[in-house]
TORMARTOR-867885 format. One record per residue (C-alpha): x, y, z. Coordinates in steps of 0.2 Angstrom, whole numbers, plus 5000, padded with zeros to 4 digits. Each point is the difference from the previous one (the first is absolute). Last residue first. Layout:
<nodes>
XYZ...
</nodes>
This chain:
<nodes>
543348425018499950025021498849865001500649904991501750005009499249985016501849895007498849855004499150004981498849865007500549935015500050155012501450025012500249925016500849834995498849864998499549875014499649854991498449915003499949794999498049965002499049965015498449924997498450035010499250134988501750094995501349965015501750114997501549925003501750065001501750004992501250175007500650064982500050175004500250045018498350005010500149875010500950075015498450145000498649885002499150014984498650124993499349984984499950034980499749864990500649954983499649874987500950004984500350044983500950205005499150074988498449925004500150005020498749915009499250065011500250005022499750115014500350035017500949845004500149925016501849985012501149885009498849865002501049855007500449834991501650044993499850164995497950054994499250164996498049985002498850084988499450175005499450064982499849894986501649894992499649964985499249844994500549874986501749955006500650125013502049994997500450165009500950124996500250145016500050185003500450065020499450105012500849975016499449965017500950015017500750194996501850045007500250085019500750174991498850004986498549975012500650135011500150124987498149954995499450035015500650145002499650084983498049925002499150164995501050144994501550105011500450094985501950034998500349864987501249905003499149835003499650014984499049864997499849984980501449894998499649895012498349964993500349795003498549995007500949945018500850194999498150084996499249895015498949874997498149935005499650214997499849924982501350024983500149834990497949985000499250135008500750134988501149924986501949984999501250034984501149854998500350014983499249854994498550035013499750124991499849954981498949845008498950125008500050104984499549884991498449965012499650175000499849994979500850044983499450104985501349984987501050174994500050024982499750194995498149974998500249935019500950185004498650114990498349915006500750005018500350185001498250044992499249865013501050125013499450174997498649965012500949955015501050174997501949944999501449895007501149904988501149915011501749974990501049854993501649924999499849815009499649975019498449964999499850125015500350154985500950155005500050164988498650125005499150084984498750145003498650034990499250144988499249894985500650024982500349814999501450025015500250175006501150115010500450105015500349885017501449884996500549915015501649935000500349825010501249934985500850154993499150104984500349954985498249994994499850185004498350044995499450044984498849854997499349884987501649964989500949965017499149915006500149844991501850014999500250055017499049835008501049874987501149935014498249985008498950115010498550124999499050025016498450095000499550095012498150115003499850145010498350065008499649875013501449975011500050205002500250005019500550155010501050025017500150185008501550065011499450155009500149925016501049855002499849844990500249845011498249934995499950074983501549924995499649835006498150034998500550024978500949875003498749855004498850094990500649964984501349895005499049854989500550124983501849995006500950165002500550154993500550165008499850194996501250125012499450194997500650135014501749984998499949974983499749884987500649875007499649824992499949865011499549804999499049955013500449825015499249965013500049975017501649885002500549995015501450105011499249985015499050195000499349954983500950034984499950084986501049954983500250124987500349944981500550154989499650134985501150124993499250174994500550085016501249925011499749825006499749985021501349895008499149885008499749945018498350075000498650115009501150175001500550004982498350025000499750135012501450104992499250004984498550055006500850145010498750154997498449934990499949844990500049804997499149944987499549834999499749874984499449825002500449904984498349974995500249944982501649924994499749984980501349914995501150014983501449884996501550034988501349904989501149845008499449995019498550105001499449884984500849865010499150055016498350004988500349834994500349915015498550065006499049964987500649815001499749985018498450084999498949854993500849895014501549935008500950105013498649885016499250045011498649974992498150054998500450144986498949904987498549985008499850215000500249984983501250094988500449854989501150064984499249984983500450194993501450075013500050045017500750165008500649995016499650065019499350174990499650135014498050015007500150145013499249965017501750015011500749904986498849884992500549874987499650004980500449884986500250134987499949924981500550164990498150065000500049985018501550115003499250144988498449985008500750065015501350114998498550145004500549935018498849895009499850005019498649905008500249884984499949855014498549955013500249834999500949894987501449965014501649964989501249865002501949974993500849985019498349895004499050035014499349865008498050015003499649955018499050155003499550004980498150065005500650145012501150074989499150024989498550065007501050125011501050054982498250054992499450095015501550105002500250064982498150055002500250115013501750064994501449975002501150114987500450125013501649895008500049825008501749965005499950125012498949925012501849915004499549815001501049934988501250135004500449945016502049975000500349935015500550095016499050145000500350194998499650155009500649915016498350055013498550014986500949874987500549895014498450005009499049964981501349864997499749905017498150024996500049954985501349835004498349965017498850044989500649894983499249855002498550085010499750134988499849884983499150114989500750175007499550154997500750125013501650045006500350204995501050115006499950215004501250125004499950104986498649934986500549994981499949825001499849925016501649945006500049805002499049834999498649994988499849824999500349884986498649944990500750084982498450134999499950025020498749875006499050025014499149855008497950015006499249865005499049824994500249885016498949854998499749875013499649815004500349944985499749814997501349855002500649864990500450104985501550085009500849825001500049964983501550145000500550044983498449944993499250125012501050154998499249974980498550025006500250155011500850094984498849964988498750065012500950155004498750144991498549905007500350045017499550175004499850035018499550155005501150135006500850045016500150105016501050035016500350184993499250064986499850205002499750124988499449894988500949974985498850024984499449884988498950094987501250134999501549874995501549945006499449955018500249834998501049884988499449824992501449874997499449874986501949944998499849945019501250015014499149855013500349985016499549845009500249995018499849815006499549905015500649945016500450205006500450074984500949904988500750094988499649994980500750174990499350034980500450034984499849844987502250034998500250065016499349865009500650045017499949895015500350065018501149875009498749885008500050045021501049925014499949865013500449874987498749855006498750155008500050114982499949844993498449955007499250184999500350014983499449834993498250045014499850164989499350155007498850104989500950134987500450175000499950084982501050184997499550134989500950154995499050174994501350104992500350185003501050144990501550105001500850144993500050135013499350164995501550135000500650115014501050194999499350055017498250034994500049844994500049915016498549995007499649914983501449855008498649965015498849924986501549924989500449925016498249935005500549834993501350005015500350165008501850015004500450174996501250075010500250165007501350095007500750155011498450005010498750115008498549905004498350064999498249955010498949885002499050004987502049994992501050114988502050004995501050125003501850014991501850075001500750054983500550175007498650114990498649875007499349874994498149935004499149845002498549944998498349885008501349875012498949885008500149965018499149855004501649935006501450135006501749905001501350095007502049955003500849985017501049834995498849915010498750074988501049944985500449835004498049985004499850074984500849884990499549845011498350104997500249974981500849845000498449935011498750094987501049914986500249835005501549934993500449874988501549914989501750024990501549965010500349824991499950084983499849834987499750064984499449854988500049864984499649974984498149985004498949884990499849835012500450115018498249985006500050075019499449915016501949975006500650165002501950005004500249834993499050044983501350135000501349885000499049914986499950134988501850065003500450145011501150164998500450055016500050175008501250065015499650185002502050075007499950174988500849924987499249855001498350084997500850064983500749844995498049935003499350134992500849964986499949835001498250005002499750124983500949844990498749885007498850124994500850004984500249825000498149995005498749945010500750085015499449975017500350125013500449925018499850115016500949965017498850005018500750135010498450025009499750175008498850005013500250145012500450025018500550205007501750035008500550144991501749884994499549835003498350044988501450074988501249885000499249894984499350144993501650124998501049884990498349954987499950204998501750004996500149904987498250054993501050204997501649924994498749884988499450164995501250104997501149904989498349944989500249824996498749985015500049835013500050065017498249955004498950065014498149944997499050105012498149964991499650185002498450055005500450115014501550074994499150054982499150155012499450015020501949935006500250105010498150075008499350144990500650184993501749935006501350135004501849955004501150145011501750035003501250035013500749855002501650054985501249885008500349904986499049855008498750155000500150024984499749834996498749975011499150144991500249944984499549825004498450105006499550054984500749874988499049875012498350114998499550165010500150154986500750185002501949985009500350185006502150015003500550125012498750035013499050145007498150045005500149825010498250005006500249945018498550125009499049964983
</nodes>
């Protein structure tokens, strides 16, 4: 081809509306020179058959920024590139059938008014007056979203690429990609019939084809990409004359009508309706020999197969008589892909230099216009302007397997509307990582919870106690756990606890100036050997990145600690930025902790070990035993009581645990040591500490050292920050909740106005009351400034605290 572009910076592999919002937006960013290939026409995958719904309703963060903005850009964008479109800002109403779900609603609707989305909560009959052919007798109410509605998908798509052209951008059409290849520098080639393209990045935005294109990338460090495909079926019904008639009295569309509690979307189509159902009896494709993806399924679909929504189809038609009036005229059965929680993959591919991922995504046209906006940022910027790591392919680390994904998918797919209670946990695809601790936990009553794939004990039930899935459907304090846990932050409290904290993610650092390139990556002081210590890293604008604690061994041996969920997420942070002959290692799997705490902790020790029980607070102790067994013994505890991180051989660790527990320490759970946290203060990774914040507005003051002679990531910005005073604050508040806690990103309320949202919420058993962690507007963070935090739809009185832990404030216990 005389015009084959044989250069470009980005390479976009895939042709759907995350593919080629991608490329407008990094041409919007400047970055024209960059090219989209589409082994078909756009929109030739889950684009073309996609129903176009575009919601901004989501009680994910992310999310409901990413469907926010999409909703923004659609309604200017056919103005913008000059190209007509129908999209039909219609409004949405969920129904609920339920005080829970009513209690859902009012969530998401105090998050929606944060970020200027003005949902109502609706009556039964004022939603029969926003949809006047529904039943209202047995529902407890609704979601109003006045910005929720439809758009056509192929016309969004070339609206997108229209954009993107004009801008100087390439679209090759019938072009499919066949490989790619990395070269020494980082730089890449990627493979055409038609030719190569040389290229700094490449994306993978390949739709249900995604985990196809990722096995090009293995060689390169890649991993499978955990994800599966659903087959999704929509009914289209005949016209209705009821329709038609008071679409031409009102001049406008029916809002688009959710039954989230039967699980299934009614909008009127035309004068008629689209019906699509979510249905228990989901079926999956392409997950097994016998039903193979086909190299190439574009413009195509599957047969219909009706009998598995019946139940579903006829109860839409009780809701809305008026769907029975009419016969189908079509059904549309396709391919969607589903990631194993449903959210996209949106972000640096794992493993991979200079290579991104924004590909399975089960509700691409919602969400294409906010992916493509991240993606542009995280190529151009190197960081994005919300927090994303609901969507970072991170997230999902080597435990997702084929099986894993295909379980979740179904799932996931099959509770769409499901609401997802703070006490609730998925059945599917678990015991992916089990330490030899297992039996043990389960034998002492271990309610279990996943943890990047490893099953730890939430809380440990007793003889008679309800451990059903039915039971944890509230959002409520109250229930068979509330007593447990109680008892296990008591025992911590007054004698001595034992959990068993598998997965902690463990990384080496080595080689010639390790030590210097860490202490090059944070604002912290680094901890001299055989002390441990808290490092914070931040990004180039002073956010928070993460957090690992530090022991230096020497200067060519750094080892950090970090959260189990970081696994990966870290481990690319160093290995990303590390210079030559500095090498990163993982032994996540090979070491076992156990944390022992309590005033009681030494006592029971100390008969069982030859270590230095007196040792200062944050000593690590590398030579010694516990029950005969060689370990080390790190003194810090996030309970926030005396006590010490046992860390040994994974398999060593059932012998460990058989000698403390013998000794008197009391099993206790996660879920206790969330509550033991939270009462000192100490923050968590993507709830409390998120790239949404920067270190000084985290409240982390004391370890930025601005001093420091290191020139690390984010020191300018975070010195001008200091000198023009921080807008947001972190700050600890009491609140009066009444039977629910505060969850994460509830709205902060000062006569009338939202000052803030919380980052996270328990309550505190030593303390005897109710505490939530957040950020505030920084006038309103003195100590005892009298606020409001709304906890499903009602405010409560909050108490700004001073900045210090409530629990043990001066750390006396801990120090003992």
């Amino acid at each position: 081809m005389a015009d084959f572009p044989n250069k470009a910076r980005v390479v976009i592999i895939g042709g759907g509306v995350v593919g080629v919002s991608s490329l407008y937006h990094l041409a919007k960013k400047g970055w024209s020179d960059c090219v989209l290939l589409e082994k078909n026409e756009l929109t030739a995958g889950s684009t073309w058959h996609a129903a176009g719904n575009v919601p901004t309703f989501s009680t994910s963060w992310a999310i409901m920024n990413m469907q926010r903005y999409s909703t923004d850009l659609y309604s200017r964008l056919a103005d913008e590139v000059d190209y007509p479109m129908n999209y039909h800002v219609t409004g949405s109403i969920r129904l609920a059938h339920s005080a829970e779900r009513m209690q859902e609603f009012q969530r998401a609707a105090a998050m929606g008014r944060y970020l200027g989305v003005d949902m109502e909560i609706l009556t039964p009959e004022e939603t029969k007056e926003h949809y006047p052919f529904l039943e209202t007798h047995d529902l407890a109410g609704s979601l109003y979203d006045p910005n929720d509605g439809d758009i056509d998908p192929a016309q969004l798509t070339q609206a997108l690429a229209k954009g993107a052209r004009d801008m100087g951008a390439r679209i090759l059409r019938f072009t499919p990609a066949t490989g790619v290849t990395q070269h020494d520098d980082g730089t890449w080639t990627v493979r055409t019939d038609k030719g190569d393209i040389a290229c700094d990045y490449v994306v993978n935005a390949a739709g249900y084809y995604a985990q196809r294109v990722g096995e090009w990338f293995k060689p390169y460090g890649g991993r499978t990409v955990p994800m599966m495909v659903m087959s999704h079926q929509y009914l289209l019904s005949e016209e209705i004359p009821e329709i038609e008639a008071l679409t031409k009295k009102t001049g406008k569309k029916l809002p688009l009508l959710r039954d989230v509690d039967v699980s299934y979307y009614l909008r009127q189509e035309k004068h008629g309706f689209n019906l699509g159902p979510y249905e228990p009896d989901c079926r999956a494709h392409w997950a097994d020999p016998d039903d193979p993806m086909p190299e190439d399924f574009s413009f195509q679909l599957w047969s219909d197969d009706l009998d598995r929504i019946e139940d579903i189809v006829t109860d839409a038609m009780e809701r809305v008589p008026l769907l029975g009036s009419a016969g189908v005229s079509r059904v549309i059965n396709g391919p969607i892909p589903y990631a194993p929680d449903g959210n996209p993959l949106l972000g640096p591919m794992p493993g991979v230099r200079n290579a991104f991922e924004a590909c399975v995504f089960t509700f691409g046209i919602a969400q294409g216009g906010g992916a493509g906006k991240v993606l542009a940022e995280w190529i151009v910027d190197g960081a994005t302007e919300w927090d994303m790591w609901a969507c970072d392919p991170r997230r999902f680390t080597g435990y997702t397997d084929h099986d894993y994904c295909v379980a979740k998918g179904m799932e996931v797919y099959g509770h769409e509307y499901a609401m997802h209670f703070p006490w609730h946990e998925w059945p599917a695809g678990r015991n992916k990582r089990r330490s030899p601790l297992h039996d043990r936990l389960q034998a002492a009553g271990a309610v279990f919870g996943a943890y990047n794939g490893w099953e730890r004990a939430n809380w440990f039930a007793q003889p008679g106690d309800d451990t059903s899935e039915a039971a944890t459907q509230t959002w409520d304090r109250s229930g068979p756990w509330e007593p447990r846990i109680r008892a296990e932050c008591e025992a911590v409290r007054d004698h001595c606890g034992i959990l068993a904290i598998s997965g902690f993610s463990r990384l080496k650092v080595e080689g010639p100036g390790a030590k210097d390139f860490v202490d090059g990556l944070t604002t912290s002081r680094l901890p001299a050997p055989r002390r441990i210590g808290l490092a914070y890293f931040p990004d180039h604008r002073g956010r928070v990145a993460t957090e690992m604690s530090v022991m230096v061994h020497s200067d060519e041996d750094v080892g950090l600690i970090t959260a189990a969920t970081a696994q990966w997420h870290d481990r690319e942070w160093l290995w990303r930025q590390a210079p030559e002959g500095v090498t990163i290692s993982d032994h996540s799997d090979n070491v076992e902790c156990l944390l022992v705490t309590g005033p009681k902790a030494r006592e029971i020790l100390g008969p069982l070990t030859n270590h230095d029980l007196f040792l200062p607070w944050l000593s690590v102790s590398f030579e010694g035993k516990v029950a005969g067994i060689d370990c080390a013994l790190i003194r810090v505890s996030f309970a926030g009581e005396l006590g010490w991180e046992v860390h040994c051989a994974a398999e060593d660790a059932p012998a460990i645990w058989d000698a403390v527990t013998g000794a008197g320490a009391r099993p206790f759970g996660m879920w206790a040591l969330n509550s033991l946290r939270i009462e000192k203060g100490y923050r968590a990774w993507k709830g409390d500490l998120s790239t949404d914040y920067s270190l000084l507005e985290s409240g982390l003051d004391r370890f930025v050292r601005l001093d420091k002679p290191q020139d690390f990531p984010g020191k300018t910005a975070l010195l001008a920050e200091r000198q023009q005073g921080v807008k947001k604050r972190f700050a600890t508040l009491i609140v009066d909740a009444g039977g629910a806690d505060a969850p994460y990103m509830s709205c902060i309320w000062k006569d009338g106005e939202i000052v803030g949202e919380t980052t996270s919420g328990a309550w505190g058993y030593r303390v005897g009351a109710s505490i939530a962690l957040g950020m505030v507007r920084s006038d309103l963070a003195e100590p005892g400034t009298e606020l409001e935090v709304e906890i499903y739809g009602t405010r409560h009185r909050a108490v700004v605290q001073p900045d210090q832990p409530l629990w043990d404030p001066q750390n006396e216990r801990l120090r003992a």
